[in-house]
N, C-alpha and C positions, 0 to 999 in steps of 0.2 A: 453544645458539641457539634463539630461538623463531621461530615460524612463521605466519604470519597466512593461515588456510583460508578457504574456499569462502562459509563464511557470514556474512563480513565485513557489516555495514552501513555502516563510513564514516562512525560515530558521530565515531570522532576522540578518544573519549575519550582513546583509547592513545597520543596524540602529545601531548596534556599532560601526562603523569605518566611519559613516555618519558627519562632525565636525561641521555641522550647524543642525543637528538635521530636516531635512529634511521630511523624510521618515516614513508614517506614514499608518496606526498603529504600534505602538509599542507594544512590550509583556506589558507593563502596560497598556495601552487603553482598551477602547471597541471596540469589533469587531477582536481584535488581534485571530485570530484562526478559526473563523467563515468565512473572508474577504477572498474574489476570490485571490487578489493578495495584496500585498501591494502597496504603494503608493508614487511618489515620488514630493511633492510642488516643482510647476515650478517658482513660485517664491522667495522662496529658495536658490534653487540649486545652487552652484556656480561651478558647471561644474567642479569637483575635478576627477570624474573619482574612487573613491576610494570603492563606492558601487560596480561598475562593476567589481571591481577586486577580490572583498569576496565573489559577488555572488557564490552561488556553483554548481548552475544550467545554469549558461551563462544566466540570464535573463532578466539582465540591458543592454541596450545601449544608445546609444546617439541619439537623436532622428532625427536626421538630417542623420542617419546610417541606419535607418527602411526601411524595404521593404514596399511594398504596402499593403499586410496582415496585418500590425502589425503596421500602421500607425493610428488607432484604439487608440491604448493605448496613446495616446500622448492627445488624448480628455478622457481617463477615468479617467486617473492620476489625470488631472487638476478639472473633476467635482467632484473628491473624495473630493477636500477644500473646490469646491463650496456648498456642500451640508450638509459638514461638519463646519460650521464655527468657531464651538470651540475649533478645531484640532490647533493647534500653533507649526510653528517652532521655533528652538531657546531650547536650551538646561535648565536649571533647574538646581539649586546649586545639586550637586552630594554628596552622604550619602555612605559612603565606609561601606560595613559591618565588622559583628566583625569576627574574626577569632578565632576559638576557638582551644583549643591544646587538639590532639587527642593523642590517645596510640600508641603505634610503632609496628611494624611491623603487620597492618591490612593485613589480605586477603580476597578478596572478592571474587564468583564467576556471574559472568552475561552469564544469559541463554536467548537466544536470540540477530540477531545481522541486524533487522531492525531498522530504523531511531530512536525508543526508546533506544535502547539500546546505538543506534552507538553516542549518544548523554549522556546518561548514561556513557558511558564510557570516552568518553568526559570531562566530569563534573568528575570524579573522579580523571585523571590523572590530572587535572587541581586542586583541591581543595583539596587533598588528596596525601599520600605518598604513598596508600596503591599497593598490589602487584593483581594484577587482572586475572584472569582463564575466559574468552571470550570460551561460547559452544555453537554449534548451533547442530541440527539434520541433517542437509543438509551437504555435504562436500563445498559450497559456502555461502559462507555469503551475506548479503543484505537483505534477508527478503522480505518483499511484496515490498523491493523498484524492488528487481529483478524479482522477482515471479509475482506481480502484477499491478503492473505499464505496460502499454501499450507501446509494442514496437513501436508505433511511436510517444511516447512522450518520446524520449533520454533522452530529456538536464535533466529531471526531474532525471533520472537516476546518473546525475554527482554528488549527495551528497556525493555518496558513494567512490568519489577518497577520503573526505576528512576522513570519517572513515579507509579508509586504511591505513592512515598514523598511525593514533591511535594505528593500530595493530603491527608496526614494535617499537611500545615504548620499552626498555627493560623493563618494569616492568609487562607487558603485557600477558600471553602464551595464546595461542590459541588453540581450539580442537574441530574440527569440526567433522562429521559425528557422533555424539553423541548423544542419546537419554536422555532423563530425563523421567522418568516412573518409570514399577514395571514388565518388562516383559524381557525375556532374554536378553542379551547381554546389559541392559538398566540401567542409574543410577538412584538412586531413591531420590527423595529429602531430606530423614531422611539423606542419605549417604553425600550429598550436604551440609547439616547444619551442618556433623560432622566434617565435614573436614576445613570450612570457617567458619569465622566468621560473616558473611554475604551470604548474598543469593540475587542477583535482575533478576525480571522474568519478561523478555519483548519478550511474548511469541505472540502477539499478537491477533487477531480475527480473523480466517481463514476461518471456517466453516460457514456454509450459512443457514440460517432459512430457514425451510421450509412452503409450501401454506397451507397445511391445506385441501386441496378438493384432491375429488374423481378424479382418474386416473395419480395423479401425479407422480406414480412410472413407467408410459407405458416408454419403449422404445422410445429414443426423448423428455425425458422432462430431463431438468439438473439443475444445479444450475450454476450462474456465477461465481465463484467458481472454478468450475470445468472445465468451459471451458476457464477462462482466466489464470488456471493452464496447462492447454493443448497448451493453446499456446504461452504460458511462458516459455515453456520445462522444467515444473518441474517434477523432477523424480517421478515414478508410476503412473502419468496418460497418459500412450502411447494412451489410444484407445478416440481418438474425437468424438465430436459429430455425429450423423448419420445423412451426410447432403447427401440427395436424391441426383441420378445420371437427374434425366428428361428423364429416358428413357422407353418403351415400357414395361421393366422389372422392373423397378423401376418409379413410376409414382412420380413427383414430387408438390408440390404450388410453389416453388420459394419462399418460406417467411418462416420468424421465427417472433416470438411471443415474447418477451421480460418483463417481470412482473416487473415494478420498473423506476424508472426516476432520479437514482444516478445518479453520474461520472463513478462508475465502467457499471450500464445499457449503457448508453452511448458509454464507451470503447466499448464495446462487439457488438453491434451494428455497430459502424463505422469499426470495424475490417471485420466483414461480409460479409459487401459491399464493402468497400474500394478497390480500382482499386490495382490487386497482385502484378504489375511493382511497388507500391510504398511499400507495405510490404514485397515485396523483398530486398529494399535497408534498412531493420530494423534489430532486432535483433530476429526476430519471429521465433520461433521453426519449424524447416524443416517440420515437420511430418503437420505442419498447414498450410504450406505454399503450399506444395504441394497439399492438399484440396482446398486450399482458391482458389488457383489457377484456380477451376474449373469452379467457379463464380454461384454455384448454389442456392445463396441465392440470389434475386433479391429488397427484399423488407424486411424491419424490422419497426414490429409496436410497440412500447413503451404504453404500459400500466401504466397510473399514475392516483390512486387512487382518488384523490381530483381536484384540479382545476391548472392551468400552475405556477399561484403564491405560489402555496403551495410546486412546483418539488423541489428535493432533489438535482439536477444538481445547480452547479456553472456557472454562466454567462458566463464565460470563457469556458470551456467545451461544451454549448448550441453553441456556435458563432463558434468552431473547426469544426461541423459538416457541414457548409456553406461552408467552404471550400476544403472538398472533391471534386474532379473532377469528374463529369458524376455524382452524385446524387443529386436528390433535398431534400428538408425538408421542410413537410407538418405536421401541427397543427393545429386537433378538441377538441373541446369541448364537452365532450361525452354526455351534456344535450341540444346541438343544433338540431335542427329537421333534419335537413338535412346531414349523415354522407355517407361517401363511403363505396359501399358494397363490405364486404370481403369474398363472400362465394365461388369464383373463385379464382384459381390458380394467382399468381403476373404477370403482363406483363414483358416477357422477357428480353423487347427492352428499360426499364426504368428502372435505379437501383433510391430508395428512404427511407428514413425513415422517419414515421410517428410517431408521438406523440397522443393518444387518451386518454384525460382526463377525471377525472369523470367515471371512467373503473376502473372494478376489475373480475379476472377469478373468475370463481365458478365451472366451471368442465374441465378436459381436457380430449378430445375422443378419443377412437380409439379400432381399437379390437387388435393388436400385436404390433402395434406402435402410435406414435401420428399422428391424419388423423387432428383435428382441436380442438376449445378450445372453449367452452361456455363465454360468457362475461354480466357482467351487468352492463350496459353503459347508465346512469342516471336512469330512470323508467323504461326501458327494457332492452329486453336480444338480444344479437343477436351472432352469429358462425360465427368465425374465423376460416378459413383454413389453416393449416400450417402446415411442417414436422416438425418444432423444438418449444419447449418452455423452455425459461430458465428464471428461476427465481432468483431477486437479489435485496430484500426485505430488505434485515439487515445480519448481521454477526455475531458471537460470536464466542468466547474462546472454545477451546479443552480442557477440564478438564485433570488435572496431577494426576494420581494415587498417594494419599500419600498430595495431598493440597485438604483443601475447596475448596468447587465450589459453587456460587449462580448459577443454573439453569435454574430460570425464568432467570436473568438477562444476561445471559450467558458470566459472568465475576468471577474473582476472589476478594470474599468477604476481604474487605479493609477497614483500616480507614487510609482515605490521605496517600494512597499509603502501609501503614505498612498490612501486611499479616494479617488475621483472620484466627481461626482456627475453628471445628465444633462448639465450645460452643460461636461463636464469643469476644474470647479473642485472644489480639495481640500477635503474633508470634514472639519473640524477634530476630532480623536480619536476617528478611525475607521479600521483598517486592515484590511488582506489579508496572508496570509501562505501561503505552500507553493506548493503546485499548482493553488489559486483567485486566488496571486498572480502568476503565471509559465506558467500551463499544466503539463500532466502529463509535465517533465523532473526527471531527477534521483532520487536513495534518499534513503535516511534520514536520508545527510552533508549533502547538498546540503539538505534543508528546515532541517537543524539551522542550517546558516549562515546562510538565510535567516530564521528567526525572527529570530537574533540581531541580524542585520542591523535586522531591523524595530522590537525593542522598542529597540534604540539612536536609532534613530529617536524613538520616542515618546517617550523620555527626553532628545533634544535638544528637544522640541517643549515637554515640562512647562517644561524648564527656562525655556525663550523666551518662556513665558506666551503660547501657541500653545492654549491648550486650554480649552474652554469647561466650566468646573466647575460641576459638578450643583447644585442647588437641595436635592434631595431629602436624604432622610434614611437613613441606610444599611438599617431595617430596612423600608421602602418595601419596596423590590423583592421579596423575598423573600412578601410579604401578598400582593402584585400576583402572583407566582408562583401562589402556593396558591390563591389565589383561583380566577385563570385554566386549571389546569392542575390536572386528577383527581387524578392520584398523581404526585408527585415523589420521587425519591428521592435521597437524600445520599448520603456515606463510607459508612455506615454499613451502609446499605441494598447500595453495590456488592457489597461486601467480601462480603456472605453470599450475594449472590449467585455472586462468585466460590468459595466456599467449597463449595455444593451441587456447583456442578456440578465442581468438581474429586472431592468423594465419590463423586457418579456416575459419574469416570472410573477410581476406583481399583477399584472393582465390575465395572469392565470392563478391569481392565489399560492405562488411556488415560489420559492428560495430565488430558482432563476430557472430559465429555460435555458439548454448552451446549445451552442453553433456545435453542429455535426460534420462540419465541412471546412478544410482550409482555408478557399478561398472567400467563404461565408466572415470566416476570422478577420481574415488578411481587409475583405471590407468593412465591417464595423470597426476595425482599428484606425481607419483612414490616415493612417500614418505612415510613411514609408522609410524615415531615417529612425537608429539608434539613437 
C-alpha cells in the first residue's frame, strides 16, 4: 500500500496515471484545492507504485518505507474514506473532449513563471501548436515556488524540475530578467498585446496587506512578505529583520510577535526558532543563516483573530511544528481566564511557539523601534514585549501600469480568467491566472486547475476568432526586447545559473546556495542573448 505524506502539493499528477482510480480528491471532487493533502484508498490500492513515480514532489511512498514521523499518514489517508463514504474508487466511463481547430501560427506571451504559469505553459504546449515567449522580472524562474516556499520544505520545491523541461520545448523562448510596466528599461503591456496574439499573466500575489494601527511603520515591524523574501535570497531585500544582539547595548525580549495563523505565519515562525545546524543543511539565503545563527529569537507568539477552528494553517503544517527539535508548542484561547504573562523578556533556556487565539493587535509601541505590541485578547487588553512584529494577514497583486487593477480586491479585474479593462469590458487575448486571478486562495492543485481552466478558455476564444492577431513579425519582439532591456537572459543562461549555485551548495553540504543579487545572476549566466 502507498501512502501520500505531508508534502503533498495537490499537483494531481497521481490521479491521472492512478489505473484504479484510488486517489482522492480529485480536481472534479469537493475539497479538490482546499484539502491538506490528497488521499490515497488503502483499500484500493494495488500497490502499482505508479503514483510515486508522477509524484513531483517525492510525496508518495510505501507505507511499510515510512519513517516514524510520517507513519501518521498511513491513519489519515485511510480516515479520509472513513469520513468520506461517498468518495468511491473505481474509474467512471470517460468523456474525451472535443478538439477544436485553431488558426496556425499562434503566439502567445506568459509573464510569470510560478506554479500558474509553469502549468499554463504546460497546458498550451500540450493542447496547442502555438509558439510561446515565457518572461519573468527575476533572472530565475520559479516564482513563490522559489521565493516563497520555505527552505525546509525541499520536496515541495521538485515541481519545478517538471517545468523545466517545459522550457527546453523548441517552441518555447525564454526571457528573464524582464520587467512588464511603464518605466525605463521596462515593457509595457500595450507593447505585449502588439506583438502577440495573446497575453497570459500569472503574476501572482506578492505584496502583503497591511494592519491598519498605530505604530506599524516603527523600525521592527515587517510584513511576511518581506522577511520570507529575505530568506529566500530574493534579490533587493539584503537588509533583515532587526533581531536584537541581548546585549548590554542592545537590550533584547527574545520574542517576535507574529499577526496571522497561515502556513506562510507558520513558515516564519518555525524558521526563527528552528535549531541553525538544520537550516544550514537548506537552501536559506547566507545573509539569514548567519543571523539565524545567532539564536536570538527565543519565543514566537502567533496571533489568530477568532478561535483554533477558524486558523488559516493546514493540519499538516500545525503537526511540522511538533517536530522541531528543542521547541515546544503551546495553545490559549485568548477568552480563557488564565493566560501567560507576556510583559517580560522570553526565557533564554526554552525555545517555544505559542498560538494566542481570540487576539488581535491594536497598537504597536515604541519610541525608535518596536519595544512591544498592545493586544486585545477577548474582553481585554494586555502588552506583549517584543523586538519584532510581522504581519501576514492576506496578500495581493502588484498593479501593472497600463492593466486594470481592483484595489479593494487586490487582484486583476476578470471574468473567468479573460482580462477587464477600466469600463469592465473584456480585453480580447488578455488573461489572468492563479492568485492575480482569484486572490491568495488555494496550493499548487488549486492554480494547476485554474491555468487550465484559462488556457481552455483561450483556446475556445482562438477558435471563435475571438482574437485580435498581431501584425508584427515574430522576430520584432525579441529586437524590441534587447533593445529596451540591459541584459536579458534565456534557457541558457538560467540553466548555469542554476548550475553555480547548486556547486556552491555542494561546498556547503546544501541543495544550493543562491545569488542574492542581480547583477550576481546576470554574471554566473554569462549569457546575454534570449
Amino acid at each position: 500500500m502507498f501512502v501520500i505524506t505531508q508534502s503533498c502539493c495537490s499537483d494531481a499528477a497521481c490521479v491521472s496515471v492512478c489505473p484504479v482510480n484510488c486517489i482522492h480528491p480529485t480536481p472534479e471532487e469537493r475539497g479538490f484545492g482546499s484539502s491538506d493533502i490528497l488521499h490515497i484508498d488503502p483499500e484500493a490500492c494495488i500497490d502499482c507504485g505508479a503514483c510515486a513515480d508522477a509524484c513531483p514532489v517525492d510525496a508518495i511512498y510505501p507505507a511499510d518505507k515510512l519513517g516514524a514521523r510520517d507513519k501518521v499518514f498511513i491513519d489519515i489517508n485511510a480516515d479520509y474514506y472513513k469520513n468520506n463514504p461517498d468518495i468511491r474508487s473505481g474509474w467512471s466511463p470517460v468523456t474525451y473532449p472535443e478538439i477544436p481547430k485553431l488558426p496556425a501560427g499562434l503566439r502567445v506571451a506568459l509573464v510569470g513563471t510560478g506554479p500558474s504559469g509553469g502549468y499554463a505553459l504546460r497546458t498550451l504546449l500540450d493542447r496547442t501548436e502555438a509558439h510561446i515567449t515565457v518572461i519573468d522580472r527575476l533572472p530565475t524562474p520559479g516564482g513563490l515556488v522559489r521565493a516563497g516556499v520555505a527552505p525546509d520544505h525541499p520536496g515541495t520545491k521538485n515541481v519545478l524540475r517538471g517545468f523545466d523541461l517545459l522550457y527546453r520545448d523548441p517552441r518555447v523562448t525564454m526571457m528573464t530578467n524582464v520587467t512588464i510596466g511603464d518605466g525605463p528599461g521596462e515593457i509595457t503591456p500595450a507593447e505585449l498585446a502588439d506583438h502577440f496574439d495573446a497575453v497570459f499573466y500569472a503574476v501572482g500575489a506578492s505584496e502583503s496587506r497591511r494592519l491598519g494601527i498605530p505604530g506599524e511603520d516603527l523600525p521592527g515591524s515587517t510584513s511576511a512578505t518581506e522577511l520570507v523574501a529575505w530568506y529566500n535570497a530574493v534579490p533587493g531585500v539584503d537588509e533583515g529583520p532587526p533581531l536584537r544582539r541581548g546585549t548590554p547595548d542592545d537590550p533584547a525580549t527574545g520574542r517576535a510577535v507574529v499577526v496571522g495563523t497561515g502556513n506562510v505565519a507558520l513558515d516564519v515562525a518555525r524558521i526563527l526558532v528552528s535549531p541553525p545546524e538544520l537550516l544550514a543543511t537548506t537552501d536559506i539565503a547566507d545573509r539569514a543563516l548567519a543571523i539565524l545563527r545567532e539564536q536570538n529569537v527565543h519565543e514566537v507568539i502567533l496571533l489568530g483573530r477568532r478561535d483554533q477552528a477558524s486558523a488559516a494553517y493546514t493540519a499538516a503544517e500545525f503537526r511540522a511544528l511538533s517536530e522541531i527539535p528543542g521547541v515546544d508548542v503551546e495553545v490559549y484561547d485568548g477568552l480563557d481566564a488564565e493566560l501567560p504573562s507576556f510583559t517580560e523578556p522570553a526565557d533564554p533556556d526554552r525555545r517555544r511557539i505559542v498560538f494566542l487565539f481570540h487576539s488581535a493587535p491594536e497598537e504597536i509601541v515604541g519610541g525608535s523601534k518596536v519595544e512591544a505590541v498592545t493586544v486585545r485578547t477577548g474582553e481585554g487588553r494586555r502588552r506583549i514585549a517584543t523586538d519584532l512584529v510581522v504581519r501576514s494577514i492576506g496578500y495581493r497583486s502588484t498593479p501593472i501600469p497600463g492593466l486594470a487593477f481592483d484595489d479593494e480586491r487586490g487582484v486583476f479585474p476578470n471574468d473567468n480568467g479573460r482580462l477587464l479593462d477600466e469600463r469592465g469590458e473584456i480585453v480580447p487575448g488578455a488573461y489572468v491566472l492563479g492568485w492575480a486571478k482569484r486572490g491568495p486562495s488555494g496550493g499548487i492543485g488549486a492554480n494547476k486547475q485554474c491555468a487550465i481552466q484559462t488556457v481552455e478558455d483561450f483556446i475556445d476564444d482562438a477558435a471563435a476568432g475571438r482574437l485580435r492577431r498581431t501584425a508584427r513579425e515574430a522576430s520584432e519582439f525579441p529586437a524590441l526586447v534587447r533593445k529596451r532591456v540591459r541584459t536579458v537572459i534565456g534557457y541558457r543562461g538560467v540553466r548555469a545559473i542554476d548550475r553555480k549555485e547548486r556547486r556552491r551548495g555542494q561546498e556547503q553540504g546544501r541543495p544550493r546556495v543562491k545569488f542574492t543579487r542581480v547583477a550576481e545572476m546576470v554574471g554566473a549566466a554569462g549569457w546575454r542573448k534570449a
